[in-house]
C-alpha positions as CSV (number, residue, x, y, z in Angstrom):
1,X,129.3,167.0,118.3
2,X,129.9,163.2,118.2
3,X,128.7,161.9,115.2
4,X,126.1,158.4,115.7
5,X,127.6,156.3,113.0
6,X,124.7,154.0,112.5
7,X,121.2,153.3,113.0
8,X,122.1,150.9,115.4
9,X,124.2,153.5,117.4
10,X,121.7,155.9,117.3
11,X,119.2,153.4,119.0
12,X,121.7,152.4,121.5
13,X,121.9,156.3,122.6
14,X,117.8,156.3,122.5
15,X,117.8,153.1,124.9
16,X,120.5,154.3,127.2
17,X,118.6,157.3,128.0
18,X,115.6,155.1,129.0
19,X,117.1,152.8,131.0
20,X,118.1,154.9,133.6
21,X,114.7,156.9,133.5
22,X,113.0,153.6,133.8
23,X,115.0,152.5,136.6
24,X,114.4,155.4,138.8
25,X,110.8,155.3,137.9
26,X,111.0,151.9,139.4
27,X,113.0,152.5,142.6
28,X,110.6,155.2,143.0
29,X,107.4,152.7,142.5
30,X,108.8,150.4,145.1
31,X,108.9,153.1,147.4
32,X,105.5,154.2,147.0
33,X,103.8,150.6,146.6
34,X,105.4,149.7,150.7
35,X,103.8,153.1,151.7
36,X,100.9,153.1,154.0
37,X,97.8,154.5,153.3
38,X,98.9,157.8,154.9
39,X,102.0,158.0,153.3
40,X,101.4,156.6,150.0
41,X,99.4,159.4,148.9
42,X,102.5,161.8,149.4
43,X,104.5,159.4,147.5
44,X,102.2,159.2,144.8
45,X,101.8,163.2,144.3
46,X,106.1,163.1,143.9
47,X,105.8,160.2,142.1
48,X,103.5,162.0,138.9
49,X,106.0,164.8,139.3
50,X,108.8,162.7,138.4
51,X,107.1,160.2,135.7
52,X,106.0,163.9,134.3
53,X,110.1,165.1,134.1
54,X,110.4,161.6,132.4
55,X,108.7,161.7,129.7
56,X,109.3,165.0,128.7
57,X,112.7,164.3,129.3
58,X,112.9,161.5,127.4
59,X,110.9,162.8,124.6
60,X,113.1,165.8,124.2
61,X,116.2,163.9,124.0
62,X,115.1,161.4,121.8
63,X,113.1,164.2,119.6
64,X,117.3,166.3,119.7
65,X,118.8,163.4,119.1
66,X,117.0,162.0,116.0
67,X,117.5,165.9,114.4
68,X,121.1,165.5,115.6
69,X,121.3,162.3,113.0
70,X,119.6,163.7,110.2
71,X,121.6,167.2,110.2
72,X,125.0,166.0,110.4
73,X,124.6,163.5,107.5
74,X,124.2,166.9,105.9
75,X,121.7,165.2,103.0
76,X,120.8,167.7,100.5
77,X,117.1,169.2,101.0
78,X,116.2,167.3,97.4
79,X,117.1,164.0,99.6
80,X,115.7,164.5,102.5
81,X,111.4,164.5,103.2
82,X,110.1,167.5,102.2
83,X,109.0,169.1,105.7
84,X,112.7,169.6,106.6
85,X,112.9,172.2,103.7
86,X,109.7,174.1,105.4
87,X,111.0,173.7,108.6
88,X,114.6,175.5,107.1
89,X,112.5,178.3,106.3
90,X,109.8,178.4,109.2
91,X,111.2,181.9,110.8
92,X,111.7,183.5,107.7
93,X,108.3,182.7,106.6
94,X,107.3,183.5,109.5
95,X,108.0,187.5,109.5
96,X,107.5,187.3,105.5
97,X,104.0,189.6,106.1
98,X,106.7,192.0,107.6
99,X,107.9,192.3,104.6
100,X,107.9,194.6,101.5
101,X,106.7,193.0,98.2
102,X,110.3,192.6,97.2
103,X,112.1,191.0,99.8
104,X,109.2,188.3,100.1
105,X,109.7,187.5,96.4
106,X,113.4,186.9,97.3
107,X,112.7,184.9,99.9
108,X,110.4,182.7,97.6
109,X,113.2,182.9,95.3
110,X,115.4,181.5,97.7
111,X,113.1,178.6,98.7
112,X,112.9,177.3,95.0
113,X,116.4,177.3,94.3
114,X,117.0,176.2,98.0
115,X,116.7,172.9,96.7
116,X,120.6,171.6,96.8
117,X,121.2,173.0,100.0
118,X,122.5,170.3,102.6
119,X,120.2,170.2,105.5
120,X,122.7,171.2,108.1
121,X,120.8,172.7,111.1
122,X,116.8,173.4,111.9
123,X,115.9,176.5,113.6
124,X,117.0,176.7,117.1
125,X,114.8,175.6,119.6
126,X,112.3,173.8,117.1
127,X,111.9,171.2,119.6
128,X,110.1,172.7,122.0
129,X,108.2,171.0,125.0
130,X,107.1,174.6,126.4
131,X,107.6,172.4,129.9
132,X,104.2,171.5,129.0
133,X,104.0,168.5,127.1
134,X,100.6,167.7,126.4
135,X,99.0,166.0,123.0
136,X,99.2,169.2,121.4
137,X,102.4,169.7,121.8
138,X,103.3,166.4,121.1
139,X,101.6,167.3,117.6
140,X,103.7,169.8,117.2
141,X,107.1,167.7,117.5
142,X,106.0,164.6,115.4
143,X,105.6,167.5,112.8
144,X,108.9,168.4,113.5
145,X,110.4,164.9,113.4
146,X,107.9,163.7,110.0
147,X,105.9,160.6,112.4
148,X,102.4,160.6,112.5
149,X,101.0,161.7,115.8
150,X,98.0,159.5,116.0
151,X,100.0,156.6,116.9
152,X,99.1,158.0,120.2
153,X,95.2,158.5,119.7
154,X,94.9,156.1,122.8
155,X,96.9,158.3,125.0
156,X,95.9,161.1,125.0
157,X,93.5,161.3,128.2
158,X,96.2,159.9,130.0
159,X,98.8,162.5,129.3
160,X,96.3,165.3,129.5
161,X,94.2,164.7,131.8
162,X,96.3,162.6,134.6
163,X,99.9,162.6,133.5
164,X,100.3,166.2,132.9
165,X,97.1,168.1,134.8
166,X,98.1,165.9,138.0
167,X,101.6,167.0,137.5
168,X,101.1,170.7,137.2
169,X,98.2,170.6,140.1
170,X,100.8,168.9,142.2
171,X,103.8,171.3,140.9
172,X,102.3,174.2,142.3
173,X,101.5,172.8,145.5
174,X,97.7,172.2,145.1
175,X,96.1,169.8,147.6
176,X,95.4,167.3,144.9
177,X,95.9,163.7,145.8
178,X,96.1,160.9,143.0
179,X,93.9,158.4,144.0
180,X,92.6,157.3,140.4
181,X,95.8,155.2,139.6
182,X,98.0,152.6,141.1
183,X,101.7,153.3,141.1
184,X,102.3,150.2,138.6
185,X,99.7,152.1,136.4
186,X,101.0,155.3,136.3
187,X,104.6,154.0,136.0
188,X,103.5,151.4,133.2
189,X,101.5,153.7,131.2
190,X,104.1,156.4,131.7
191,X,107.0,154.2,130.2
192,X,104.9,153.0,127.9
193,X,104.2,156.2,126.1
194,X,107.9,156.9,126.6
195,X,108.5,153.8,124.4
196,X,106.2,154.9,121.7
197,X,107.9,157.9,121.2
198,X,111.8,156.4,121.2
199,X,110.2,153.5,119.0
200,X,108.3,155.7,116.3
201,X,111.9,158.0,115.9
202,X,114.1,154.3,116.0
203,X,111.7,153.4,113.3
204,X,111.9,156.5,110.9
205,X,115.8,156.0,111.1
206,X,115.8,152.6,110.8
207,X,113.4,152.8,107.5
208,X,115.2,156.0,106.2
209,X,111.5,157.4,106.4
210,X,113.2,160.6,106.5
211,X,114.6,160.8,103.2
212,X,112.5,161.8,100.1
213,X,110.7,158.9,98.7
């Protein structure tokens, strides 16, 4: 694994990663904004499709790659904020009520003195888009990655409801045509929401928001 040796590397990956996303998003708005009226609505229904693989493409790597920062500084779990010590655990506590009355006092015993640990790994596959990446899910990795999710309180109708409905309707070849929004819209608000995401994670490295205050 090729260590990112600085904040500033780590948002040159982030950016990287968008760039070409947003430049096939555009090549692929051109196309659909010289359509016809006939042929623009086939061009829309592939367009959602991809601005859909873009964002939870995007969101995944960025989400890997800001773990992928914070576990090979292997920071002890006293230096680090505390949800990455619950998240070391999360499986373990997870089948504790399968276990007897000793082993799950052992395994509290292991969280307390857990403490100097380095934080090393998370639990494979922790982030998890479920190729379904609505708000909720989204919830679910900002947990993950310690940002608060309601920076994106304002989006969520469009990723639930158009983004990602749209998508899925269109995936499994439904006779749904996207009417509602204009190319430039979808794109815009697409790569917008991409931005967000990259932005909040740049942010928490950035402000070491990640380490224990």
């Amino acid at each position: 694994m090729a260590r990112i040796a600085s904040p500033e590397a780590f948002s040159d990956v982030l950016i990287k990663d968008f760039n070409w996303r947003l430049k096939e998003l555009s090549d692929l708005k051109v196309v659909a904004d010289c359509a016809d009226t006939v042929k623009l609505r086939g061009r829309r229904r592939a367009l959602i499709v991809m601005c859909y693989a873009h964002w939870e493409g995007h969101a995944k790597y960025c989400a890997e790659k800001f773990i992928e920062y914070i576990t090979i500084r292997r920071l002890r779990f006293s230096e680090v904020s505390s949800h990455f010590y619950l998240i070391r655990f999360i499986n373990e506590i997870g089948n504790g009520s399968a276990l007897g009355l000793a082993a799950r006092m052992a395994l509290v015993e292991k969280i307390l003195n857990s403490s100097d640990e380095r934080l090393s790994k998370i639990p494979e596959g922790i982030i998890n888009t479920r190729s379904n990446l609505n708000s909720e899910v989204l919830d679910e990795i900002c947990v993950v990655c310690g940002i608060p999710s309601n920076i994106f309180s304002d989006d969520r109708d469009f990723l639930d409801r158009i983004l990602l409905k749209r998508r899925n309707e269109v995936a499994h070849g439904e006779a749904v045509f996207i009417d509602s929004i204009e190319p430039d819209d979808l794109v815009n608000r697409t790569t917008a929401l991409m931005r967000l995401f990259r932005d909040s994670l740049d942010n928490a490295i950035a402000t070491t928001s990640y380490r224990r205050s």
